[in-house]
N, CA, C and O atoms as a GROMACS GRO file, in nm:
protein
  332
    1UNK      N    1  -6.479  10.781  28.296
    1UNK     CA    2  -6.523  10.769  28.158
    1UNK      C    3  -6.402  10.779  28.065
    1UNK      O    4  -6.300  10.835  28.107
    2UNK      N    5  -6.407  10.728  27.945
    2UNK     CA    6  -6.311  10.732  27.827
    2UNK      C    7  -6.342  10.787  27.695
    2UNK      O    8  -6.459  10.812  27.668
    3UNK      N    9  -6.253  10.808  27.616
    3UNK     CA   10  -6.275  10.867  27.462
    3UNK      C   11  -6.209  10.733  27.375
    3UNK      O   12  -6.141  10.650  27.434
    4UNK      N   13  -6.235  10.724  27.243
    4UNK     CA   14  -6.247  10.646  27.164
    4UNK      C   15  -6.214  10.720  27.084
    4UNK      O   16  -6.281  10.822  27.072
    5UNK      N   17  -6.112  10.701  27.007
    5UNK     CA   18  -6.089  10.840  26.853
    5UNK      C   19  -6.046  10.739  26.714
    5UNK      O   20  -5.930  10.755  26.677
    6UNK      N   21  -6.112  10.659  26.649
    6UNK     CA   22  -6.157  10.606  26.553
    6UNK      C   23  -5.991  10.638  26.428
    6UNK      O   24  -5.959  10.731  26.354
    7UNK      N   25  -5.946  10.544  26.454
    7UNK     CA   26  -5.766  10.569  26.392
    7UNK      C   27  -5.750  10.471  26.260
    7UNK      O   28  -5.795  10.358  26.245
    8UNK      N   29  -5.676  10.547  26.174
    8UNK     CA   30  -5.579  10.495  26.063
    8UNK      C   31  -5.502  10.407  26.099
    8UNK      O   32  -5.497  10.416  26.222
    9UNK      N   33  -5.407  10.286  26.050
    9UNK     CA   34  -5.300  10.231  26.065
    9UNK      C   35  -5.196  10.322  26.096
    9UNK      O   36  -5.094  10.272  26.144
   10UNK      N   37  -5.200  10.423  26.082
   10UNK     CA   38  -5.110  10.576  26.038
   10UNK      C   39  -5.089  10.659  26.205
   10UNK      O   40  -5.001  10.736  26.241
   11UNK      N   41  -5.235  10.594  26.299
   11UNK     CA   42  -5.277  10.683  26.398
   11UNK      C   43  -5.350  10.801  26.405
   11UNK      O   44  -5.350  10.879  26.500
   12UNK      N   45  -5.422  10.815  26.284
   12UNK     CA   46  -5.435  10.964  26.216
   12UNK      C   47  -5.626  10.933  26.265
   12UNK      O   48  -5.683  10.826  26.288
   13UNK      N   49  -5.671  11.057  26.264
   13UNK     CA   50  -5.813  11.003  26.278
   13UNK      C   51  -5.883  10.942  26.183
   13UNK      O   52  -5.832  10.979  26.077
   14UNK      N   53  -5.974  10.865  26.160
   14UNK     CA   54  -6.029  10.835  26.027
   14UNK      C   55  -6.104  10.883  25.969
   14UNK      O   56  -6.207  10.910  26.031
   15UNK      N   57  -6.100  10.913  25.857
   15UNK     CA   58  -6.198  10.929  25.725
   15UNK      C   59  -6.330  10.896  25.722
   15UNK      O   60  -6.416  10.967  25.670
   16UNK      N   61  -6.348  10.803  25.770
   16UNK     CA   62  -6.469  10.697  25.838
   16UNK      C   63  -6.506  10.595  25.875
   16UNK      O   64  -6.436  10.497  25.854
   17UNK      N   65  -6.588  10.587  25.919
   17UNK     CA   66  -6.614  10.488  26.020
   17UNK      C   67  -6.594  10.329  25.963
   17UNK      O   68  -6.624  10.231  26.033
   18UNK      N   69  -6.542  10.320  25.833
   18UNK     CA   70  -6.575  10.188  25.787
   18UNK      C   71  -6.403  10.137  25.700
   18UNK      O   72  -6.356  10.054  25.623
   19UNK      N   73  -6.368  10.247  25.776
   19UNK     CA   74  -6.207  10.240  25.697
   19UNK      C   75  -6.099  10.252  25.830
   19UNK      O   76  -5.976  10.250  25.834
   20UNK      N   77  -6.199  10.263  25.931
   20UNK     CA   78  -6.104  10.268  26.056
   20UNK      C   79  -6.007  10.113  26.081
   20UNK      O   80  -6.043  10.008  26.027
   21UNK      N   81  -5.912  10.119  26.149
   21UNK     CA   82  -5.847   9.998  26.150
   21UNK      C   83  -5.839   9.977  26.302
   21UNK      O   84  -5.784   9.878  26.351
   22UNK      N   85  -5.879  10.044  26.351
   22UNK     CA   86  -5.858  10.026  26.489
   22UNK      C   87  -5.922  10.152  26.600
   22UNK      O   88  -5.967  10.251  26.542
   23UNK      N   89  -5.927  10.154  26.738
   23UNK     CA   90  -5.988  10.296  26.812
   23UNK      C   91  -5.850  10.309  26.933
   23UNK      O   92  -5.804  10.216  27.000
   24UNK      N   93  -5.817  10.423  26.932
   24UNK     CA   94  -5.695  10.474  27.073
   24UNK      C   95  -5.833  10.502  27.166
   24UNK      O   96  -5.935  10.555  27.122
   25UNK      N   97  -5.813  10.454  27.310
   25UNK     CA   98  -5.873  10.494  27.412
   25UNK      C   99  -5.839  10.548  27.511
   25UNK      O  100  -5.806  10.463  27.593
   26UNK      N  101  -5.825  10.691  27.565
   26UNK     CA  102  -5.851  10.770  27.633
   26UNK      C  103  -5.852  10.748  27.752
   26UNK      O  104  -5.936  10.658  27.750
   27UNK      N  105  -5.826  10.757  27.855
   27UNK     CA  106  -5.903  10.807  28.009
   27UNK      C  107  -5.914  10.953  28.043
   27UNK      O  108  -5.840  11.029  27.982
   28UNK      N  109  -5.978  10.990  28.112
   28UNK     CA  110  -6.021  11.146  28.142
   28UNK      C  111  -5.882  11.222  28.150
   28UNK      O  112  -5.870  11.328  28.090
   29UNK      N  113  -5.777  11.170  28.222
   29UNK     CA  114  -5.699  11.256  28.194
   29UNK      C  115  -5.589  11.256  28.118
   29UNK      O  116  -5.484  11.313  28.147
   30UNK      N  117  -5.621  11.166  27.980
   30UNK     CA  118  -5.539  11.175  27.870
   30UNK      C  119  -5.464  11.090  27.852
   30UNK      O  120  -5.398  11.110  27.750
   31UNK      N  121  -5.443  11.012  27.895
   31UNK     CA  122  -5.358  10.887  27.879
   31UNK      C  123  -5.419  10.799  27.834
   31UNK      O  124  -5.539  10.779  27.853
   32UNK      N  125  -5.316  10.705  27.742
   32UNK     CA  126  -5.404  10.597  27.638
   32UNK      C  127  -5.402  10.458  27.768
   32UNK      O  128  -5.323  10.406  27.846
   33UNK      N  129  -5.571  10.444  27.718
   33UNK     CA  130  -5.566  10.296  27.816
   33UNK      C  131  -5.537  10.204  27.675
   33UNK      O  132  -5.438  10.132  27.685
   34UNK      N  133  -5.583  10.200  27.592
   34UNK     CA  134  -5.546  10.059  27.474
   34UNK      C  135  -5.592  10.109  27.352
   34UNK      O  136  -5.650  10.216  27.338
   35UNK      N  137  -5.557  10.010  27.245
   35UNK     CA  138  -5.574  10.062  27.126
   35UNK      C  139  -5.659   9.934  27.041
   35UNK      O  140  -5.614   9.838  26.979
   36UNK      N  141  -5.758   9.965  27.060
   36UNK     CA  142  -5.872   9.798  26.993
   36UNK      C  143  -5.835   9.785  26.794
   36UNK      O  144  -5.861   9.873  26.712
   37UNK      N  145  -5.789   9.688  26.775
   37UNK     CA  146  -5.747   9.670  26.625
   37UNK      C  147  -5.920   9.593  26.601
   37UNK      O  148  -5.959   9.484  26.644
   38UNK      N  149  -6.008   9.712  26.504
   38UNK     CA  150  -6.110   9.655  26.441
   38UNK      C  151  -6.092   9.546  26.348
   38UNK      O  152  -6.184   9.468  26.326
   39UNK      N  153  -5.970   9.534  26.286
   39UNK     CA  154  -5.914   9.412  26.214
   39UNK      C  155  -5.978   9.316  26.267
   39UNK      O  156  -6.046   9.239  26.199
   40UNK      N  157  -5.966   9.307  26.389
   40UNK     CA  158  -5.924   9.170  26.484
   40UNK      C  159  -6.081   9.071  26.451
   40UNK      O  160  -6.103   8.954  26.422
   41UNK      N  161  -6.179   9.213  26.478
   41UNK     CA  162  -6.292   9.171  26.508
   41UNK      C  163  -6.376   9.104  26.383
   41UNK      O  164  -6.383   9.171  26.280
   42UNK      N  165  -6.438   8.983  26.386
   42UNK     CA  166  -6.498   8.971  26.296
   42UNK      C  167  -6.610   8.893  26.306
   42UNK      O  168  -6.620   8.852  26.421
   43UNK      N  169  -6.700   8.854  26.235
   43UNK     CA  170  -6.733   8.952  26.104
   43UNK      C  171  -6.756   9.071  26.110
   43UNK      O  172  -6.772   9.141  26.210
   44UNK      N  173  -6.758   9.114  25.935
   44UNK     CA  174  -6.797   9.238  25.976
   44UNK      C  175  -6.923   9.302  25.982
   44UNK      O  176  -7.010   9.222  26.017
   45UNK      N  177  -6.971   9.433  25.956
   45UNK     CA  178  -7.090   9.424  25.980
   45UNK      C  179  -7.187   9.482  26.123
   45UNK      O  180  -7.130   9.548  26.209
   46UNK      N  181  -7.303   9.456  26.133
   46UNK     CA  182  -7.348   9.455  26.283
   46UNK      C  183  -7.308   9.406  26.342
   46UNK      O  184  -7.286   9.478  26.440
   47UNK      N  185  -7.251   9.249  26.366
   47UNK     CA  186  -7.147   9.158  26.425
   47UNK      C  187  -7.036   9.244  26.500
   47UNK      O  188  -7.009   9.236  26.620
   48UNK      N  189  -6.968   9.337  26.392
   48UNK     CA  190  -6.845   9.394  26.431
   48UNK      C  191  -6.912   9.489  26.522
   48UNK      O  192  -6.884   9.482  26.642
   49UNK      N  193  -7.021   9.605  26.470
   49UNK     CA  194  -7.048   9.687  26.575
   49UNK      C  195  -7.110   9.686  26.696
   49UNK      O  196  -7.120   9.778  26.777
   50UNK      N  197  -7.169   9.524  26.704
   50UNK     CA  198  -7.228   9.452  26.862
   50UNK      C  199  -7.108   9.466  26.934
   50UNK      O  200  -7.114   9.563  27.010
   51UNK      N  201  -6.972   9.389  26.940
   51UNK     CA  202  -6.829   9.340  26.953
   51UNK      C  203  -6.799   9.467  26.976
   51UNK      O  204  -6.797   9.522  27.086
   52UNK      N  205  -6.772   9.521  26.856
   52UNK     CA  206  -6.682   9.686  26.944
   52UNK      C  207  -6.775   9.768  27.044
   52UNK      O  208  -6.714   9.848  27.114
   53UNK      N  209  -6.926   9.760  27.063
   53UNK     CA  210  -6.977   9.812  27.138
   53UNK      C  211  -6.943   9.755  27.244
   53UNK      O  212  -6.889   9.828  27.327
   54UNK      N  213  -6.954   9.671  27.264
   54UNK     CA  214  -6.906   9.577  27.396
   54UNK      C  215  -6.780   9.579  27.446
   54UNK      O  216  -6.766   9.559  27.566
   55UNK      N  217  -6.673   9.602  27.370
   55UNK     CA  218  -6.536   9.633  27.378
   55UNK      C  219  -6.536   9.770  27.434
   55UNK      O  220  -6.440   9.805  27.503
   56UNK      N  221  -6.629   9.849  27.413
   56UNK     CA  222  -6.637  10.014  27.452
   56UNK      C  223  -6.667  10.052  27.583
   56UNK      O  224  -6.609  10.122  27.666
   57UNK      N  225  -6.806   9.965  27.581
   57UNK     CA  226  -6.888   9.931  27.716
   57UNK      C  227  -6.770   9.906  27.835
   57UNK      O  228  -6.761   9.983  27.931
   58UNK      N  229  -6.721   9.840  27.825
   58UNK     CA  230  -6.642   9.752  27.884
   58UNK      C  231  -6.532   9.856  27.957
   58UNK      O  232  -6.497   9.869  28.074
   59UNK      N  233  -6.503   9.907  27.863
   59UNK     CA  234  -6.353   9.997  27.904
   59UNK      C  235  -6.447  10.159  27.920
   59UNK      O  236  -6.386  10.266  27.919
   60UNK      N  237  -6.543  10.154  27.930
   60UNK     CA  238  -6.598  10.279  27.987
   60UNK      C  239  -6.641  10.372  27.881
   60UNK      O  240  -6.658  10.489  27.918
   61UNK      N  241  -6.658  10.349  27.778
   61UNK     CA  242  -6.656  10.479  27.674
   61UNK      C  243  -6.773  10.539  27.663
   61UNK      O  244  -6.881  10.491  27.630
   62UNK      N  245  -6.741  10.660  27.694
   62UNK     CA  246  -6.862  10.728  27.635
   62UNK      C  247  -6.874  10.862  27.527
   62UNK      O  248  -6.974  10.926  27.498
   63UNK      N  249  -6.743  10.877  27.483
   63UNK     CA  250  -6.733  10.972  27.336
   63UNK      C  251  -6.630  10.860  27.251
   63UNK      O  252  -6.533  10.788  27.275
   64UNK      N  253  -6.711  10.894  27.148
   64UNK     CA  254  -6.637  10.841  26.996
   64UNK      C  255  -6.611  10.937  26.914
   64UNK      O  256  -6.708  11.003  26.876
   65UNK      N  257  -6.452  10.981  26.854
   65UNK     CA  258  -6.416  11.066  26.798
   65UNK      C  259  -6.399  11.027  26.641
   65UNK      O  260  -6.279  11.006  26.620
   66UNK      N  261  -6.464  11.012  26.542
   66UNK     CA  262  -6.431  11.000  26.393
   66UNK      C  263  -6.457  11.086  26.263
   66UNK      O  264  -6.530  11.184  26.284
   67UNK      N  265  -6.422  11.074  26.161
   67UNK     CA  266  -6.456  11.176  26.051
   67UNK      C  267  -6.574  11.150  25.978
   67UNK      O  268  -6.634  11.241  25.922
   68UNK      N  269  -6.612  11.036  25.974
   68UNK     CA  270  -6.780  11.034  25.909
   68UNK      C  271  -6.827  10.886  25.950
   68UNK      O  272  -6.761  10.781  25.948
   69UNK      N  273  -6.940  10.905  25.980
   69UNK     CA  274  -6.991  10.748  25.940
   69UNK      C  275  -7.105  10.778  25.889
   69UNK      O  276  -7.159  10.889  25.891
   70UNK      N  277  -7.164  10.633  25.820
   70UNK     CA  278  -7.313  10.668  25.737
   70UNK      C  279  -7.399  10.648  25.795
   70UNK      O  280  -7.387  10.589  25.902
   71UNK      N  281  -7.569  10.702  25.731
   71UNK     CA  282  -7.658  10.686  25.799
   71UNK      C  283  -7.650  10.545  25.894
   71UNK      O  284  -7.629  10.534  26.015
   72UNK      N  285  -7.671  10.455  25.801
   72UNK     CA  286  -7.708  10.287  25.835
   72UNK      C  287  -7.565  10.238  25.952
   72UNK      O  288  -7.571  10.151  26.038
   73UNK      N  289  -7.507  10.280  25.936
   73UNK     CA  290  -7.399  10.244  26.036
   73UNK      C  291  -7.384  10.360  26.160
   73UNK      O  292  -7.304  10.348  26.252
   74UNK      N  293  -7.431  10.418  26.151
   74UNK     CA  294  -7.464  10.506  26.300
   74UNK      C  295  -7.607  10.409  26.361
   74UNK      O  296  -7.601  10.360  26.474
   75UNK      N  297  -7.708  10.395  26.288
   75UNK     CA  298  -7.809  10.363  26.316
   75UNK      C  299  -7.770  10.222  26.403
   75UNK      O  300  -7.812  10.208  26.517
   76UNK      N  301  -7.704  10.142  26.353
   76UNK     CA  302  -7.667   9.982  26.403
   76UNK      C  303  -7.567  10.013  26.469
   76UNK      O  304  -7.517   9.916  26.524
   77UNK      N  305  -7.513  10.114  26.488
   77UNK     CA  306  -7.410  10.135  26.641
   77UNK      C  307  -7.470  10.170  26.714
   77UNK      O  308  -7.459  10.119  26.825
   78UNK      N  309  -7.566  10.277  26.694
   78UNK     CA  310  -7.644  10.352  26.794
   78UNK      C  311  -7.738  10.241  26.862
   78UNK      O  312  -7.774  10.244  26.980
   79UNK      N  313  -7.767  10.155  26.781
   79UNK     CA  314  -7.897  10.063  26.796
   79UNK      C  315  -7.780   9.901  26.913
   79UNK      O  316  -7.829   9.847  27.012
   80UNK      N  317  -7.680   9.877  26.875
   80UNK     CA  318  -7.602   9.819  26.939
   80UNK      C  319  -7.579   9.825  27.088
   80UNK      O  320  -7.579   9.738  27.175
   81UNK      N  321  -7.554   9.995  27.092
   81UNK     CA  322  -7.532  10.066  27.241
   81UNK      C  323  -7.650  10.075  27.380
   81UNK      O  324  -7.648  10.121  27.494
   82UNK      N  325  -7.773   9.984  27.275
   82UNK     CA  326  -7.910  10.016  27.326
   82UNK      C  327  -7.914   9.867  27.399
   82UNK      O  328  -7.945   9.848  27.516
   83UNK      N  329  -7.872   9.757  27.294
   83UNK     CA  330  -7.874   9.640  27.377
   83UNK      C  331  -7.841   9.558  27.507
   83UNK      O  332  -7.876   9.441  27.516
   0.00000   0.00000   0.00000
């Protein structure tokens, strides 16, 4: 399994979920497997959070580390992760 920690351009954690620029990913024992630039992805939107779910899926993730996200955008990630 992997961690996901929701990053600044800076590397710093983010503020939130909608200002993130990118996610560092984790493997269990601490080493970065890659660093996904949310830039990249587009549109934005549910679009973006189908795409990065799938990007997550993919590379194993199962914790996401960030400083806030909002109701409606937890809901359509959460709801993403279901598909």
């Amino acid at each position: 399994m992997a961690l996901a920690i929701a990053v600044t351009p800076n590397h710093q954690i983010s503020g939130h979920f909608k200002q993130s620029t990118g996610f560092m990913v984790y493997n269990d024992d601490g080493h970065l497997i890659t660093e996904l630039a949310v830039t990249a992805l587009k549109p934005r939107g549910c679009h973006l959070q189908k795409a990065l779910q799938a990007q997550l899926t993919e590379l194993n993730v199962d914790s996401v580390v960030l400083g806030k996200i909002g109701r409606r955008s937890l809901q359509r990630f959460l709801g993403a992760c279901r598909t």
